[in-house]
C-alpha positions in Angstrom: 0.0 0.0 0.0 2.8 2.5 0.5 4.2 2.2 -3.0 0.6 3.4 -4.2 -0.3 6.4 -5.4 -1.9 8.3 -2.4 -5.6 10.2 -2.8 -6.3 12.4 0.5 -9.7 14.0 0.6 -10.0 16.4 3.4 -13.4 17.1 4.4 -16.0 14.5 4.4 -19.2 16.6 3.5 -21.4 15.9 0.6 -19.1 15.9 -2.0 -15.8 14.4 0.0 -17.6 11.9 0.9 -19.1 10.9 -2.3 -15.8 11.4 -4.4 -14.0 8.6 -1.7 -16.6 6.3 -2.2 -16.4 5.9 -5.8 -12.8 6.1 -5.7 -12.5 3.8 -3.2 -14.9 1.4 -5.0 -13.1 1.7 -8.4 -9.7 2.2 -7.3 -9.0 1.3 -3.7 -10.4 -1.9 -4.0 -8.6 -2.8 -6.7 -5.3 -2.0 -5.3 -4.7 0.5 -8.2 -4.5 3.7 -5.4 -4.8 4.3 -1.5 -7.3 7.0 -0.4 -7.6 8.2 2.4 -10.6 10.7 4.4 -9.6 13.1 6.9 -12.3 14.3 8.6 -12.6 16.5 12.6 -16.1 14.3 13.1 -16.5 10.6 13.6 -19.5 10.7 11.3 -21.9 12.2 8.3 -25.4 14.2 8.0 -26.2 15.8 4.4 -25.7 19.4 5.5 -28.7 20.3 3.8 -30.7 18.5 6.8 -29.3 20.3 9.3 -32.3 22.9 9.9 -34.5 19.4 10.1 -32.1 18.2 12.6 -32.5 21.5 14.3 -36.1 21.7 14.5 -36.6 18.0 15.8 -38.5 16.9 12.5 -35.4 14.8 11.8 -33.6 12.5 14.0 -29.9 12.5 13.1 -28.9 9.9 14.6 -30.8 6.9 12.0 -29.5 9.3 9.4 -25.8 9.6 10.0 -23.0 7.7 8.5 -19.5 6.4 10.6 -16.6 6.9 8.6 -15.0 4.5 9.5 -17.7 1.6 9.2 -18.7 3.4 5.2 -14.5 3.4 4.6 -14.2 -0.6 5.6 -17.0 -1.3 3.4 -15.8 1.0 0.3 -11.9 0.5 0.4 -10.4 3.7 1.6 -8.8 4.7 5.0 -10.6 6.8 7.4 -8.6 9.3 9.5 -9.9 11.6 12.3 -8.7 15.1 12.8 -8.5 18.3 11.9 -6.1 19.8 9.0 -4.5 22.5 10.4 -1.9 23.4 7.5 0.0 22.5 4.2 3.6 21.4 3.0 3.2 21.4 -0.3 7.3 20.9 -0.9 6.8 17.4 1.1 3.7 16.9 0.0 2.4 16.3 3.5 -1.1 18.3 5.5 -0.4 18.3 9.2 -3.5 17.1 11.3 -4.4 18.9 14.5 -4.1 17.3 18.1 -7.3 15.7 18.4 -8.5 16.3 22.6 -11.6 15.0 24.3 -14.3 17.0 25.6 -12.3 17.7 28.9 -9.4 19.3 26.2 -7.4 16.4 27.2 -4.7 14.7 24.1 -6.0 11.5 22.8 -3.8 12.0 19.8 -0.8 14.1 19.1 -0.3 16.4 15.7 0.1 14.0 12.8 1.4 14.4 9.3 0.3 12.8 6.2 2.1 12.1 2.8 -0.1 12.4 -0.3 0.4 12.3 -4.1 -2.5 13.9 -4.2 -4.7 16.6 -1.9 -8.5 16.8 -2.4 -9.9 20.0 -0.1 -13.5 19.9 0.6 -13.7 21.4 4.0 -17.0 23.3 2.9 -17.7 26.4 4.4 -18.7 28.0 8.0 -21.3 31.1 8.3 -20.0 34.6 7.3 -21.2 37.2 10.4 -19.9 40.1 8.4 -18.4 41.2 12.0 -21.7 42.4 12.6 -21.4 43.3 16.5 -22.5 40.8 19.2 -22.9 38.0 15.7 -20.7 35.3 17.4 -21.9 35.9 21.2 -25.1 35.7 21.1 -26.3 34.2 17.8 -27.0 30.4 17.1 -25.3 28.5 14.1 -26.3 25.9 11.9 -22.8 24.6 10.0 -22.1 20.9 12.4 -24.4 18.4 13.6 -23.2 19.7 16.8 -24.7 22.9 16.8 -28.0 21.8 15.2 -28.5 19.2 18.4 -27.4 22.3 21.2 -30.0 24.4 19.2 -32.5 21.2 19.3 -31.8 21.5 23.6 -32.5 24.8 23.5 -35.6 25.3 21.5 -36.9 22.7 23.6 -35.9 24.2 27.3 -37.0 27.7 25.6 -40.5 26.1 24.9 -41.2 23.8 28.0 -40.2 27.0 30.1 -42.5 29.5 28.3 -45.2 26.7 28.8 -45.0 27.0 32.4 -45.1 30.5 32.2 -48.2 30.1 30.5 -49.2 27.9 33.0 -48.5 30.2 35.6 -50.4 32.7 33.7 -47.1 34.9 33.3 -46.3 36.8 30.2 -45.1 33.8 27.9 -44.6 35.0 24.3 -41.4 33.4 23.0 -39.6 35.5 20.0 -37.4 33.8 17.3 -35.5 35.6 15.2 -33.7 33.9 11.7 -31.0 36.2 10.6 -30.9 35.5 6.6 -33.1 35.0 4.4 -31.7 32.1 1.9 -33.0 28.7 2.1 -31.6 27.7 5.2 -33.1 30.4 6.6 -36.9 30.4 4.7 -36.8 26.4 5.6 -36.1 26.6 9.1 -39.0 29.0 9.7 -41.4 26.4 8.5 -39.8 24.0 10.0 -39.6 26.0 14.0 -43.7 26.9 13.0 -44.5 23.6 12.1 -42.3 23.0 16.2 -44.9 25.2 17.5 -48.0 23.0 16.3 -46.8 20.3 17.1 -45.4 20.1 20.9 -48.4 20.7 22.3 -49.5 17.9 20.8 -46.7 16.4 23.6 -47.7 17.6 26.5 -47.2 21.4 26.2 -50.6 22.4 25.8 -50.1 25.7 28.0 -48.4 27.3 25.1 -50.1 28.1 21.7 -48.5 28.4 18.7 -49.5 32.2 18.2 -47.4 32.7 21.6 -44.2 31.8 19.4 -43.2 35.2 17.4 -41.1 33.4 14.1 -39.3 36.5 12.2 -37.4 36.2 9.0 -34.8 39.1 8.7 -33.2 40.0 5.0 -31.0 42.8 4.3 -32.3 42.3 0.6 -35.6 43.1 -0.9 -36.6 40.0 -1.3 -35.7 36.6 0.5 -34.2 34.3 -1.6 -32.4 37.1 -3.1 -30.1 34.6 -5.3 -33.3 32.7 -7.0 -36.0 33.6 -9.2 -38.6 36.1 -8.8 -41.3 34.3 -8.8 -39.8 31.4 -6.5 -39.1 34.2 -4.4 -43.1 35.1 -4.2 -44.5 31.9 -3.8 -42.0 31.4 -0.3 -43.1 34.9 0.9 -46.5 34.1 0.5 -46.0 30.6 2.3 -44.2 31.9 5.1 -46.9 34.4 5.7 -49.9 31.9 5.3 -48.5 30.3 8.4 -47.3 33.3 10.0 -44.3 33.9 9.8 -43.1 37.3 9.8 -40.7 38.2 6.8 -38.7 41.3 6.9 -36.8 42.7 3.9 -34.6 45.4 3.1 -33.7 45.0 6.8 -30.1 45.1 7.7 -29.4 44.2 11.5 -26.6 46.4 12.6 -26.0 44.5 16.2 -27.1 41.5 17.9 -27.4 41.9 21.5 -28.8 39.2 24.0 -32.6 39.3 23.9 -32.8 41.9 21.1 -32.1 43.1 17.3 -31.0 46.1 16.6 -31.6 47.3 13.3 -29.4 49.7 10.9 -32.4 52.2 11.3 -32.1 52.2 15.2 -35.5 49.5 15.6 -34.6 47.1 18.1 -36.5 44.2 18.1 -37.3 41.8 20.9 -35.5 38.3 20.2 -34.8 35.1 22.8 -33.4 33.0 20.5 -31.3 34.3 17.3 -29.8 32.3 14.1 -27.2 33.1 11.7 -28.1 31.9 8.4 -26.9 35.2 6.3 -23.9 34.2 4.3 -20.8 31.7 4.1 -17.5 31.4 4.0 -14.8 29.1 3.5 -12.7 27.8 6.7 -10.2 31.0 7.7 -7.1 28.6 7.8 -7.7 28.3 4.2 -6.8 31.5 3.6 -2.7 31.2 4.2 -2.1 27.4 3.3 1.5 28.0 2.4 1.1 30.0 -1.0 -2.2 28.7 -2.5 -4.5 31.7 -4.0 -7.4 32.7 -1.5 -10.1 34.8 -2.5 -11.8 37.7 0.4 -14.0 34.8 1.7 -11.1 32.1 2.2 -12.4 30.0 -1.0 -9.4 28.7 -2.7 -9.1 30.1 -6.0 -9.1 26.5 -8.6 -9.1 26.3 -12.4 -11.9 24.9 -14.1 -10.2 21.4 -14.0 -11.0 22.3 -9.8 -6.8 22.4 -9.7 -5.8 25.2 -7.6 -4.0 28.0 -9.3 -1.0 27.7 -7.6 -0.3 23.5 -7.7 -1.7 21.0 -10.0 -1.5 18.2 -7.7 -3.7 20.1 -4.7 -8.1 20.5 -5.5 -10.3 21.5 -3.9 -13.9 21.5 -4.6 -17.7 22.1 -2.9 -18.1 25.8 -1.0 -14.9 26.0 -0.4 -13.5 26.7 -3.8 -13.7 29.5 -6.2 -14.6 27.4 -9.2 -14.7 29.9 -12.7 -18.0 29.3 -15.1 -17.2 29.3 -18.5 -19.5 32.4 -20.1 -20.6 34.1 -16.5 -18.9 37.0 -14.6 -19.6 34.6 -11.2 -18.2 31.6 -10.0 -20.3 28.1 -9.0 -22.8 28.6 -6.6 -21.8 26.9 -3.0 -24.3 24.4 -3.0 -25.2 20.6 -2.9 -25.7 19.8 -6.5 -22.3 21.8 -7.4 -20.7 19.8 -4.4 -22.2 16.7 -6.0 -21.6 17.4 -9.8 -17.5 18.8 -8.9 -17.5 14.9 -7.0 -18.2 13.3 -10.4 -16.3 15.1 -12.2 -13.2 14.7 -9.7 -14.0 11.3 -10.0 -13.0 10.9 -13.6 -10.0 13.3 -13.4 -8.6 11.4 -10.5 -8.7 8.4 -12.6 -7.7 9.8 -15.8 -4.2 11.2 -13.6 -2.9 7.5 -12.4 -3.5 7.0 -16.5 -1.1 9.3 -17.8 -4.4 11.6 -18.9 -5.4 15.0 -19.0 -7.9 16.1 -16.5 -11.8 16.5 -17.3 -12.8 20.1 -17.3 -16.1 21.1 -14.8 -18.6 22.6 -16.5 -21.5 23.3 -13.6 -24.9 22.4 -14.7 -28.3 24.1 -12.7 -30.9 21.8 -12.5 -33.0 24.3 -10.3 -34.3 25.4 -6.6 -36.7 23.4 -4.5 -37.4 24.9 -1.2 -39.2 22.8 1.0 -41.7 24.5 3.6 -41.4 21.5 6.4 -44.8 18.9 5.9 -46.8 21.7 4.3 -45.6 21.9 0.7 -42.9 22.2 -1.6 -41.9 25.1 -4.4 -39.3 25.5 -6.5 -37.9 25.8 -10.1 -36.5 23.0 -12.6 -34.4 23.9 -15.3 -35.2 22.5 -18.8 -32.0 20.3 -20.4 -33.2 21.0 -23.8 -34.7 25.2 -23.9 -32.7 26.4 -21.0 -35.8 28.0 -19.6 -37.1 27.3 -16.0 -40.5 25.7 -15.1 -42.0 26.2 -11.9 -43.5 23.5 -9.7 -44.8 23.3 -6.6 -47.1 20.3 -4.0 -46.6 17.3 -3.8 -44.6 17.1 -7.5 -42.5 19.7 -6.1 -41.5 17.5 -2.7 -41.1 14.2 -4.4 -38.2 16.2 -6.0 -36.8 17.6 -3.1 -37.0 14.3 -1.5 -35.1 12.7 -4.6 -32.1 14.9 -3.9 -31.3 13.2 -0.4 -32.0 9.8 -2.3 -29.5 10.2 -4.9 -26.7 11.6 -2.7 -28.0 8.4 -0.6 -27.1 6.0 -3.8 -24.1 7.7 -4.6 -23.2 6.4 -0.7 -24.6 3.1 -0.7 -26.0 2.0 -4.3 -29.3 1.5 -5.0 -30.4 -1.5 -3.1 -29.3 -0.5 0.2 -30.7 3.0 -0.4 -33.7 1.2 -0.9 -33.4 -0.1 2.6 -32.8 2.8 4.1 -35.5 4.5 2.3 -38.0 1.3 3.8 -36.5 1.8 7.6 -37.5 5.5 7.3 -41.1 4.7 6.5 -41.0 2.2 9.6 -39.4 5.0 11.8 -41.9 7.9 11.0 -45.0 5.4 12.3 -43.3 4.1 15.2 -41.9 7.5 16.7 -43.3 10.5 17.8 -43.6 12.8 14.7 -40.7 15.3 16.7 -37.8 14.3 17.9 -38.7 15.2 21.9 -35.1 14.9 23.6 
């Protein structure tokens, strides 16, 4: 195994993790290469479910993935830890200490060798250095924070229901800074919260006690899709009222309160982040490659960075061109998931003496799923280039689809199909929230 050319992916997100598996299946077993994961977590949720995890409509722990039980059944190595910088002379990342929760060593700094150096550390929220941002705002970018957000939404709800109880002023304000899809989908999802707990027990507080407030400097929300996609989320987020707020820059967080860049302050208990990303700060002096203002590393179209053909990078954390636009790929999932395809063949192509495969990023639209109510969003025609909008039950089977194909590009088909059986055996056996 040492003799073989080494693959290191770093990062272990959507598209990481995807681009290991196939080469693990194709290569790794084979004996043709060694890959390798480095990831800081022991296992996997699709970002994109992290508002779900959040909310308690999804329980992350029948919908994670261990590394290192997915990397003995695909052929690659699994290490844990965090990368913390870059040799590129001798070709070697350096891994973090990794410590226990008491900040204890379990493992000392490591280096590892590599031929070649995927990145796909994906991104972290950008606060703008808005004042009092980090102190006093909740975040959704780990698994971790969407469970402590999970604890607290429940301890801020069963504690406004005894107030309630107690006949005590008991109205509960939630504020979502950012009004992308993170941010429109967690609204729906913290509304549909507030129906449904006192279903469980807290029947002292209604859901007209729990203020839900979606905050976007923009005019619209969803600034970054189409219009009309744009109008058909506004007009669902206020049919189950949720307040939405445009052209409404907050100037400061402060604990229990908003303040706005026209001097409004408004009253807030619990406050999340969802305005903006940014690629991991360490990105942005890893010895000589090119970083753009948000720490993305600057890559070629072949997802090479600029400044060493043998280090990638792909997902939110690179700056990938697009041939014919002023603007580079979008940071999401389906980028993340087409860039891992495409990696795929040009990682194969190098241990062949081939040139790489150029990316070419291909939008297949916007779903925006509003929790168990409905589902709107935009597909994107192969053949006239033109957009058609759906929405309903078409609209979710879509959105649904996306998890299942990122699913199959994990475990094939049949085991997808599994999985996909279990979940329908889970949602009738367990409470429809998660309640701990």
């Amino acid at each position: 195994m040492e003799n073989l050319h080494h693959i290191v992916v770093v990062g272990g997100g959507a598209g990481g993790l995807e681009l290991v598996t196939s080469l693990g299946n194709k290569l790794g077993k084979k004996h043709k290469a060694r890959i390798s994961l480095v990831d800081s977590g022991l296992t996997h949720v699709w970002k994109p479910l992290l508002h779900e995890v959040a909310s308690g409509s999804l329980d992350a722990n029948a919908n994670e993935i261990n590394y290192r039980a997915h990397a003995r059944k695909h052929h690659y190595e699994f290490q844990l830890g965090r990368m913390s910088d870059l040799n590129r002379s001798a070709k070697e990342i350096v891994i973090a200490p990794f410590l226990d929760e008491e900040d204890q060593e379990v493992v000392p700094e490591r280096r590892i060798k590599y031929d070649t150096l995927v990145i796909a550390v994906g991104s972290t929220a950008n606060d703008f250095g808005t004042p009092g941002a980090q102190e006093n705002c909740l975040f959704l970018d780990s698994l971790r924070q969407a469970r402590r957000f999970h604890k607290l939404m429940l301890n801020a709800f069963l504690r406004k229901n005894h107030e309630a109880h107690q006949s005590q002023p008991h109205a509960l304000n939630i504020s979502i800074i950012g009004a992308g899809a993170t941010g429109v989908e967690l609204a729906a999802e913290l509304r549909l919260a507030s129906r449904e707990l006192p279903v469980y027990g807290m029947n002292h507080l209604q859901s007209s006690d729990v203020s839900i407030s979606v905050i976007e400097a923009a005019d619209r929300i969803l600034p970054a899709l189409p219009g009309r996609l744009s109008a058909a989320a506004t007009r669902e987020l206020e049919r189950h009222k949720v307040n939405v707020l445009t052209g409404q820059p907050v100037s400061e967080v402060r604990q229990g309160s908003l303040v706005m860049k026209d001097g409004t302050e408004l009253p807030s208990e619990m406050t999340i982040w969802a305005a903006g990303i940014k690629a991991p700060p360490f990105l942005a002096n890893l010895d000589g490659l090119e970083a753009n203002r948000t720490n993305q590393l600057v890559v070629e179209q072949t997802l090479q960075t600029t400044q060493d053909p043998d280090v990638f990078a792909l997902g939110d954390c690179a700056a990938c061109p697009q041939p014919g636009s002023d603007h580079n790929v979008p940071p999401r999932a389906q980028a993340a998931h087409q860039q891992a395809d495409t990696l795929f063949k040009t990682l194969c192509n190098r241990l062949e003496g081939k040139d790489p495969v150029p990316f070419v990023y291909n939008d297949h639209g916007s779903l925006i799923n509003f929790s168990r109510y409905t589902t709107v969003g935009n597909l994107m025609g192969n053949l006239s280039g033109r957009s058609m909008y759906i929405e309903g039950k078409v609209a979710r089977v879509f959105y649904v689809s996306l998890y299942r194909m990122h699913q199959v590009a994990l475990h094939g088909f049949l085991r997808t199909g599994v999985i996909w059986l279990m979940d329908k055996i889970s949602r009738a056996m367990h409470p429809r929230l998660k309640l701990h």
